[in-house]
Each structure stands twice: as structure tokens, then as C-alpha cells.
N, C-alpha and C positions, 0 to 999 in steps of 0.2 A: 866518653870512651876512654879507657885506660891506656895509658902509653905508656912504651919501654924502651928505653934508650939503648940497651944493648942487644946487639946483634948477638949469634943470628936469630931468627922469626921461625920460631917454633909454635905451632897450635897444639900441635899433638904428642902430648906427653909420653917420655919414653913407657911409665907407666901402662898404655891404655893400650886394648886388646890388641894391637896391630903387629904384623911383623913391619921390618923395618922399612923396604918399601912401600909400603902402604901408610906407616906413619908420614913418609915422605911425598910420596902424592898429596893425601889428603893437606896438609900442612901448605903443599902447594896453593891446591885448589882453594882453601879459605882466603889463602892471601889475594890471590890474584880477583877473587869473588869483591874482597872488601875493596882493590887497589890500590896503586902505589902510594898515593895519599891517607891511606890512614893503616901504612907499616906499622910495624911494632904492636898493632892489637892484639889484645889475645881472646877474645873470643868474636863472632860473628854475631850483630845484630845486638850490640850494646851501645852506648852513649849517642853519638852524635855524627852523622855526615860530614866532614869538614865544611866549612860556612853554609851547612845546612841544618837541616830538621832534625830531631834526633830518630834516631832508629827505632824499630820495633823491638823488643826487649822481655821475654817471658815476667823479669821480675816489677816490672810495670804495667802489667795488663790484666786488670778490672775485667777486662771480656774472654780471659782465656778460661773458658769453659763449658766445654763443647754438649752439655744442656742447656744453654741459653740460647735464645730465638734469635736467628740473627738482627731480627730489626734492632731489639736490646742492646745486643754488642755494637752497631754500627752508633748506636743513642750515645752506651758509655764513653765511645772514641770520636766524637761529635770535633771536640774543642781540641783534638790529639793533632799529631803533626800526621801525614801522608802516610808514611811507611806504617804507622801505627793502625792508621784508619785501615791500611792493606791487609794488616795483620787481624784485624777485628773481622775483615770478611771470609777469614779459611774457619775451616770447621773447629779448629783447635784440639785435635784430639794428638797431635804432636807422632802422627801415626808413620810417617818418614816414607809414605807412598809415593809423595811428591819426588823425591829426592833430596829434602831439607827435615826442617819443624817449620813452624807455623811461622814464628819471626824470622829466621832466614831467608823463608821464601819471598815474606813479604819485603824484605829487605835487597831483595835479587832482584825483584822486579823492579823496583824505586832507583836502586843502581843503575838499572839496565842491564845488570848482569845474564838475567830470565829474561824474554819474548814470551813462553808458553802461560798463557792464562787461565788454562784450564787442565790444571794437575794435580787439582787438588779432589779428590777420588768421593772421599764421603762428605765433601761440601755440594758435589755437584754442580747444578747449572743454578740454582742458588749464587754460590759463591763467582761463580765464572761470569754471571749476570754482575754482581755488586762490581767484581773487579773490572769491567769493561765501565762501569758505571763510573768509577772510582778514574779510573786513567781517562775517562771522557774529561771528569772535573779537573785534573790535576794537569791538562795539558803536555803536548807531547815532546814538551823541552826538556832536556837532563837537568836530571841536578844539580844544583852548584855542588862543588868537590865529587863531584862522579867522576867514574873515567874517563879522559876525551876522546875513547876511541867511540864514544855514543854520539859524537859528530857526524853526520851526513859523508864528512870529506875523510873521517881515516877507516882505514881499514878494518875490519872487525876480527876479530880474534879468533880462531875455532874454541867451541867449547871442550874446555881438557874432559880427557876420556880415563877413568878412573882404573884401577888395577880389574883383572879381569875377577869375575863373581863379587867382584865389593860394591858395586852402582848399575842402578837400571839402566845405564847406558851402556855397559859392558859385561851383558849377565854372563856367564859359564853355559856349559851343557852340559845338564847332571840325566843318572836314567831313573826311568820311573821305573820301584820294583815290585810294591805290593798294593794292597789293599782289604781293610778288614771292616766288617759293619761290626759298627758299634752298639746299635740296638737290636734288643732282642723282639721275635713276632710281638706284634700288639700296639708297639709303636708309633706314633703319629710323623715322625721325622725319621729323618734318611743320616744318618752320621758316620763318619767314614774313617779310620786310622789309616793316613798315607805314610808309606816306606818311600823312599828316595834315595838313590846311592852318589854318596858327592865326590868319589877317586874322581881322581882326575882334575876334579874341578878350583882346586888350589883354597875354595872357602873351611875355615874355621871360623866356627863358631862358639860361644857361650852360652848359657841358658838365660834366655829373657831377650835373646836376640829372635828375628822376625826374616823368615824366608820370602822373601820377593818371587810371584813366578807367572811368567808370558803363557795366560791361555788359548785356547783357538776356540772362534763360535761353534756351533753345532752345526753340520752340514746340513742337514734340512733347514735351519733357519735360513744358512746362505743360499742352500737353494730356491728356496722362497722367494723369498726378495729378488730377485735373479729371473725368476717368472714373473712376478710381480713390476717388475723394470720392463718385461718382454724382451730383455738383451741377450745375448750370447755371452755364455759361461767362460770359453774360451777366448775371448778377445783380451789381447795382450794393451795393458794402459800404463804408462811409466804416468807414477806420481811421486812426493817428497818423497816417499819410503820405501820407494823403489820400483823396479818396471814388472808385473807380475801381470796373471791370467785375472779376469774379474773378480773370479770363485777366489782364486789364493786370496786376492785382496781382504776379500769379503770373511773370510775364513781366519788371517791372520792379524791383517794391520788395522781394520776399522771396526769401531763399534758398531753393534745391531742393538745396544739396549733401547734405556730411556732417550730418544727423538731430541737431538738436538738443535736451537734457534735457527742456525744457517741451514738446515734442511727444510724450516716450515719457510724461510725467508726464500729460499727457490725455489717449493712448491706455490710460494703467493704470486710468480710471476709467472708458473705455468696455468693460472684460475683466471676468472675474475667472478665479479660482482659479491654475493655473498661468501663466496669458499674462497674468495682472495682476502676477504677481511678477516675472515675465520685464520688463516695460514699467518696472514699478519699477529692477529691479536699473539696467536701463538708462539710465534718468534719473538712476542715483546714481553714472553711471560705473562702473559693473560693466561683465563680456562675459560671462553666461554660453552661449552659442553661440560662442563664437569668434567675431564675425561683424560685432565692434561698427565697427570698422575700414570697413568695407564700407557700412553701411547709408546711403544718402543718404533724404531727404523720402520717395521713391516707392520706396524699398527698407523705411521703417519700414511703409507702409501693407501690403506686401506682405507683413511680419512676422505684422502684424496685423490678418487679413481680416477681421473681425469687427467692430473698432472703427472706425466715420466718423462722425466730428466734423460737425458743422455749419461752413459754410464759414466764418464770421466767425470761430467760437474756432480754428478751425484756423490762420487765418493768426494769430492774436493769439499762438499758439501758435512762429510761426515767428521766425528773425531775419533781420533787414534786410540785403538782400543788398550789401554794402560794396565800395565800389571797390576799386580794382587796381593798384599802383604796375608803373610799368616803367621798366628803365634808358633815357634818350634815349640813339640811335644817333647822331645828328646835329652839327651844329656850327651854331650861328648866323651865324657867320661865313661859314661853306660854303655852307651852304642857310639863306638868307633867308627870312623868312615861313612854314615848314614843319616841322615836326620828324618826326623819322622811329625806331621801334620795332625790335625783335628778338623774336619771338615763338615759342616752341614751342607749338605746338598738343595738346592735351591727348586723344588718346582709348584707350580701351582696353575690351578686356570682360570682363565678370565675372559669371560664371552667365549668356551667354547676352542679357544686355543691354547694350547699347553706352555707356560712360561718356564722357561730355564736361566739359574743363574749361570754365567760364562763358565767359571771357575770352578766353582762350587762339581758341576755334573761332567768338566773337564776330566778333575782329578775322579770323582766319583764314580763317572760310568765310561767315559770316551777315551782315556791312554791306556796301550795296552800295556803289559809287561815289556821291558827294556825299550820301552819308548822314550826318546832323546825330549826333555823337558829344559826349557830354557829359564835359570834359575838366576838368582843373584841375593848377599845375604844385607841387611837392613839390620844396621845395627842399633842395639836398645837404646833408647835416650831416658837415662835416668831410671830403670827399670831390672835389678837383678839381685842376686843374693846378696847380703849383708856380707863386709869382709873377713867378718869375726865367724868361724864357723859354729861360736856357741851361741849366738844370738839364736833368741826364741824368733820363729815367724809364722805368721798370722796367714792365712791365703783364700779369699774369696774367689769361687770360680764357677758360675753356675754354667751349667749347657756347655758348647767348647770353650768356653771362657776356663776350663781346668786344662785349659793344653800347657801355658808355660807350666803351672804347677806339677803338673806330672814331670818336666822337665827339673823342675826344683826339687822335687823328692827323688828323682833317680841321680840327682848330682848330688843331693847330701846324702844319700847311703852311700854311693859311689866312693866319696872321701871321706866315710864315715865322721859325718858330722856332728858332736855330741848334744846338738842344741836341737830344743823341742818344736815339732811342727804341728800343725791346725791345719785343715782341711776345712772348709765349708763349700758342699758342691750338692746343687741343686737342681733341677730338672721335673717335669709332668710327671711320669709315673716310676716307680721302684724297679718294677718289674721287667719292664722295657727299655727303661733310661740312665740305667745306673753303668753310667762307662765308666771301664777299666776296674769291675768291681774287683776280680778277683787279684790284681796287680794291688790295689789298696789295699784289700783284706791281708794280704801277703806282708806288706809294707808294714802296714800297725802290729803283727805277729811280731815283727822283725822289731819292733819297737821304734822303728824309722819314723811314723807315721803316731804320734801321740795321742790326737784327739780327730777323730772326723765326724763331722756335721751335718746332718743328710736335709734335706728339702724337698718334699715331692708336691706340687701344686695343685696336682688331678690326680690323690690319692686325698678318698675321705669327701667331706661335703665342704672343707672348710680349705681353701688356697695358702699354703707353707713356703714362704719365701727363706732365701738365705737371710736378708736381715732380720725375718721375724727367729730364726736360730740365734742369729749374734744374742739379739735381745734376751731371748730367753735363758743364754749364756754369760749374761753382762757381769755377775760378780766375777769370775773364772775369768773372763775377756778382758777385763779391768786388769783384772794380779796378772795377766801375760804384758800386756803393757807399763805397768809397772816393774816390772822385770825389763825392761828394753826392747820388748818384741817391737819388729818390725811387720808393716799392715802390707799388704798386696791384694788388688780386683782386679780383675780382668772380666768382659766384658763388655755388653750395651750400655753405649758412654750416658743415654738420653734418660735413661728411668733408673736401671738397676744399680751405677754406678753413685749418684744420687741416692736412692733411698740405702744403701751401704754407709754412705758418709753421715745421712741423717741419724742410722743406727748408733754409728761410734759417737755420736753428740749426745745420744739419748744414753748411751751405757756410760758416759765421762758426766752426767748431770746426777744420773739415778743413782751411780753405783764410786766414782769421782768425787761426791757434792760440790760439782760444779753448778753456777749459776746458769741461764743460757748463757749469756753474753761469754764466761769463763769456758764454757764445754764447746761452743764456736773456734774461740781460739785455740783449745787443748787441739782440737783437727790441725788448724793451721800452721801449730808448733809443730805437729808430727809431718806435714808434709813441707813445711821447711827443715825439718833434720833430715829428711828425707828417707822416714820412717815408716808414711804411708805413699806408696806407687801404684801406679793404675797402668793398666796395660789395656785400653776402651777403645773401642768400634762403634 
């Protein structure tokens, strides 16, 4: 870890997006996260714990890459120290749902700084499972050089509470104003452009920054469960997150999705014989029905008709239903005082009952207009326009994966910026799936918009990805990077983001003469310049 003898302990460069209280909280809260023992750092989650393990550390991690199977990454970080091993169990998509990246968090835990082990949103009970796995093995002593307030005998500190809208601890209350469908009849998907009005709310934002936002379940699902409990709606239960009616609980603070381990672990003690081994297997991460996949809250009760909990252990039972990052669509520059979303709406069925995602059918079908939404803004990690505004840039973005870049083209018309853009955005069909056609068609008149790249998958007999565009663009794709363009995807971290990076190796070999081993590395040069950025889900 890098030390600096001179005072004072600045993290947050005057440079970086913040107003000046905000630089100065955050600054705070890094320090006191790393502790008085290892002042003078200047970043979180680099070298070494004082007479400890070294920290988890993005620029040493072999597993940071959130398409590899976790057993892989937990293999690569085998022979690593603790914190590192912590780090290899998040999902590594660096998506800051948590309230970190991937090595800080892991880093918060190992400190003691974090208690919560299950914050980690797109690792799931996956990751929540390794991490209780992982602190089983690593025993429940501090660290040497941690703070000693992780002694039994001192006092524990509160955790500092962030400027209001800059931390999901302290979101804003912004209103909900609009909503526009994005596909046209014919469609197979539900896609949604959210309005959002942020007066009041003190957030400024950038473009490539990410709107945090507190949904509420769907009342028939709480109602559900609710009958399915046979409880009263009304009965008032103080838990950690406050004293509320069952429904509000049910409604605000606790998840109903994917079932998790402490609810089959109190359903195994309302069973027995075979449906207590069933509940068991469940809570220990077993399937044995095939089925584990599938079970949300009121898919376990249905498992298990026999067992109902008392309503107080059942929510104590549950986990807290955790906000929601989304790419901002918008530009500050464009739209003043506003920020605006991309949303796929989440439903499907299975056996017969209608699944909805929280979020997703929140913003979609359930807030009405000037409904008070509780928001907070998530700032980019390594993810936004180049500073030079003549830089050429590159932008992959199929499905809502084109929400920051809409944001990035309304900021460079906005500043008229003289450097050339690329659009690659892909989707099922032309005719039903082409978002924001007329906003782009507009853009490239305006000559804002250079080059755009279309993909439709289920037009024609033959499936058209974005990377099969890249490729078929690779001389032209090549002379933009040689020119200095900078790469951006946003996106499904697990296939598309992948088969993109495979492209740009395949266009730096064909069209480059690169060797493989050379067009490998030409990627890793560009995302060490920090030329190619990924915005992945």
C-alpha cells in the first residue's frame, strides 16, 4: 500500500465530480473504512493490511471477470490471501449496487468495516453462500492491524451516513414524472423510457453515472404470501427496519423474490421427515427437485404447505429488499433538472403464476405520476466520455444496454463535440425494437451521430449480433482505433460482453496483423489505457 507522509488525507481529488462537501464526506468515509492505521493511503483496497494479508486490489485479480463461473475464480484465488479470496466471491461486475466495487467490499468485510453479507445484488445467494463459506474458514478473529473497535469490549462506531442522494444509505426523494413504451406492436418485450424529476433532490450527475432506486413489491404478491401465512395484513411488527404493518413490511423492506437459505432453514423446523430434508437440502444449496432456480418467497410456502411460521420470524427470516442500479439515459447538459432511465419490464410465467421483476414493473406499470420515488445517484467507476472532446468513440449497446450511450450522444451534441461517434445497437426485430429510432435518425442528420450499426437477431432466417456487425466492419473499426477511439459496452456481462471483446481480437488479428497472442494483448492495452469500458449487468 502506498504511503504519504504529508498531511492532510485527501482521497478525493479536487478534480473529481463532487461538490466540495461531498468530496469531504467521501474522503472521510474512505479513511475511517481503511483506519487510523493505514492513514495516508490514497486509495481503498490496495497493498497490504498493516501486519496483515494484502488487500483485494482490482489490478491483481486473475478472477475479476464477471463471465467466469465462480468455482473458477474461487480456483484462481486458491493460494491468495483472505480478502482476496472475498473478492473472487462477488460477482465482479464493479456495478457499485453494493455500496463499493468488488475489492472494497471485500476489503470492508475483512476489516470489519461491513457486517452485511449479502449485498452483493447480481452475485446472489451464490456469492452470499461462498461468503458465509469463506468467513466460516477464516474464523471470527480481526485482523491483525484492523481496527480495535472489532474487539468484543469497544464500542462500535455508527456507520457514517453519506451526503443526502450520493449513498443507498441516504437516498433523496425525487418524483416520478413520465413514462414512454419504447417498442412498437409486435414486440416481444415490454421496454420502457422513465422521466424522473431530481429538484430538490441536491444529485448531480454525469453521463455514465447509474441512478440507484428503492422499489416496492407488487401488492398482490404481498397479498399473497400474506394468505398464504394465513396472518393479518394489519398486525403491526417492529423489526431492524422499523415497526410497520405486515403488508408495509412486505410491500417495502423485504424481498419476495428468489427464496432465501434462512427461510427453507425455518421452514425445515416447521417439517419433518422427508420435506424437512427437502427444506434442509435447500438451505444448504442443494436442488433436489430441480426446482431451486424457480422458488421465489411464495413459491417456498407453496413447497411447503404445512409449515407457517409466525409472521415476525418469517420476515426475520427474509432478506431486505435492496435497491436497483440503472444506466442513466440522459445528459445534464440536455435535460436539466431530470434524468431519464431505460427499462425492460420483467414478466413471465411459470407453472401457471405470473412472475414479475420488482423494479423493472415498479417503474413500468405500478408509480403513478408525481409519485415520490426514493432515489440515490451511483457513481461511475471508470466508465464515461473521454476528456478530450475530439476523441473518436466507439459504443456497443444492444437491447437497454444503449441507455448510457444515448446519454453520451446527447452530452456530445450538447457541447458540440467535434469528435466522431459509432453507435452499434442491436435488438430481435427492426420493426418493433428499434429504440429511440427517430432521436438517432435525427442525431446522424445533425452529423452528431457518424456511423450507426444495426443488428436485428429475428429479422431473416440467420441471427445478426452486434459483434457479428463489428466484424463485418473491422477494416473501418481498426482505422477508428488507430485514430485513438475509445471502446464502450454496456450490457449482459456473461455472453455479449464477451463475445464483443472476442470481436475486437478478431478485428486487431484480421485487419491489425496481429498474432493471437498480440491481438490478446492489443484488448488489454486498450483497457489498461483505459480506452475500452464496460458498463455490464
Amino acid at each position: 500500500m502506498t504511503q504519504h507522509v504529508a498531511p492532510p488525507l485527501v482521497l478525493i481529488p479536487e478534480s473529481a465530480p463532487f461538490n466540495t462537501d461531498q468530496r469531504a464526506w467521501l474522503s472521510g468515509y474512505f479513511a475511517a473504512l481503511l483506519g487510523p492505521a493505514v492513514e495516508g493511503a490514497t486509495a481503498l483496497g490496495a497493498g497490504e493490511a498493516p501486519g496483515g494479508p494484502a488487500l483485494a486490489d482490482n489490478g491483481d485479480a486473475p478472477w475479476h471477470d464477471p463471465s467466469m463461473p465462480l468455482d473458477d475464480r474461487m480456483s484462481l484465488a486458491k493460494d491468495r490471501s483472505e480478502p482476496q479470496k472475498l473478492m473472487a466471491a462477488m460477482a465482479q461486475q464493479d456495478c457499485g449496487q453494493c455500496g463499493y466495487n468488488c475489492a472494497d467490499y471485500a476489503n470492508a468485510l475483512f476489516l470489519k468495516k461491513e457486517e452485511r453479507l449479502n449485498l452483493c445484488q447480481p452475485g446472489g445467494k451464490e456469492t452470499l453462500r461462498m461468503l458465509k463459506k469463506l468467513e466460516a474458514e477464516f474464523g471470527t478473529a480481526a485482523p491483525a492491524g484492523a481496527a480495535s473497535a472489532a474487539s468484543d469490549d469497544a464500542p462500535k462506531a455508527e456507520a457514517p451516513v453519506g451526503p443526502y442522494g450520493l449513498c443507498r444509505e441516504n437516498p433523496a426523494e425525487a418524483v416520478f414524472l413520465s413514462r414512454r413504451r419504447l417498442n412498437a406492436p409486435g414486440g416481444e418485450k415490454e421496454t420502457w423510457h422513465i422521466e424522473i424529476d431530481l429538484a430538490g433532490t441536491g444529485i448531480d450527475y454525469v453521463v455514465g453515472d447509474s441512478l440507484g432506486l428503492f422499489p416496492a413489491n407488487a401488492p398482490a404478491l404481498a397479498d399473497a404470501v400474506i394468505a398464504e401465512l394465513g396472518a393479518r395484513p394489519e398486525r403491526v411488527i417492529a423489526t431492524k427496519l422499523g415497526e410497520k404493518t405486515l403488508r408495509e413490511h412486505l410491500l417495502t423492506n423485504y424481498s419476495l423474490g428468489s427464496a432465501p437459505d434462512g427461510l427453507f432453514q425455518l421452514l425445515s423446523l416447521l417439517t419433518s421427515g422427508a420435506q424437512r430434508k427437502k427444506a434442509q437440502a435447500l438451505s444448504a444449496g442443494e436442488d433436489p427437485d430441480g426446482d431451486s432456480a424457480w422458488l421465489d418467497v411464495l413459491g417456498a410456502l407453496h413447497k411447503f404447505p404445512g409449515a407457517r411460521p409466525d409472521a415476525e420470524v418469517f420476515l426475520e427470516a427474509l432478506d431486505e429488499l435492496q435497491p436497483r442500479l440503472y444506466s442513466i439515459s440522459s445528459s445534464p447538459k440536455a435535460d436539466p433538472g431530470r434524468v431519464s432511465l431505460t427499462v425492460d419490464a420483467v414478466r413471465y410465467s411459470h407453472r401457471s403464476r405470473l412472475r414479475l421483476g420488482v423494479a423493472s414493473t415498479h417503474l413500468g406499470e405500478r408509480l403513478s405520476e408525481t409519485a415520490k420515488v426514493k432515489v440515490y445517484l451511483q457513481k461511475a467507476h471508470g466508465f464515461g466520455l473521454p476528456e478530450n472532446p475530439e476523441t473518436p468513440v466507439v459504443m456497443v449497446g444492444p437491447g437497454t444496454g444503449i441507455a448510457p450511450f444515448r446519454a453520451f450522444l446527447r452530452e456530445r451534441a450538447a457541447i458540440k463535440a467535434p469528435g466522431k461517434n459509432w453507435l452499434f445497437f442491436g435488438h430481435q426485430r427492426q420493426a418493433s425494437d428499434f429504440f429511440y429510432r427517430d432521436e438517432l435518425q435525427g442525431l446522424k442528420d445533425q452529423g452528431v451521430l457518424t456511423r450507426l450499426s444495426l443488428a436485428w437477431s429475428r429479422d431473416g432466417g440467420e441471427k445478426t449480433y452486434v459483434q457479428d456487425r463489428m466484424r463485418e466492419n473491422g477494416r473501418e473499426l481498426w482505422r477508428w482505433f488507430e485514430e485513438g477511439a475509445h471502446f464502450y459496452v454496456c450490457g449482459d456481462a456473461k455472453r455479449m460482453a464477451k463475445d464483443v471483446e472476442r470481436a475486437i481480437i478478431d478485428v486487431a488479428a484480421t485487419h491489425g496483423g496481429k498474432n493471437p497472442d498480440e491481438a490478446v494483448a492489443y484488448l488489454a492495452a486498450l483497457k489498461k489505457a483505459n480506452r475500452y469500458q464496460a458498463d455490464v449487468y
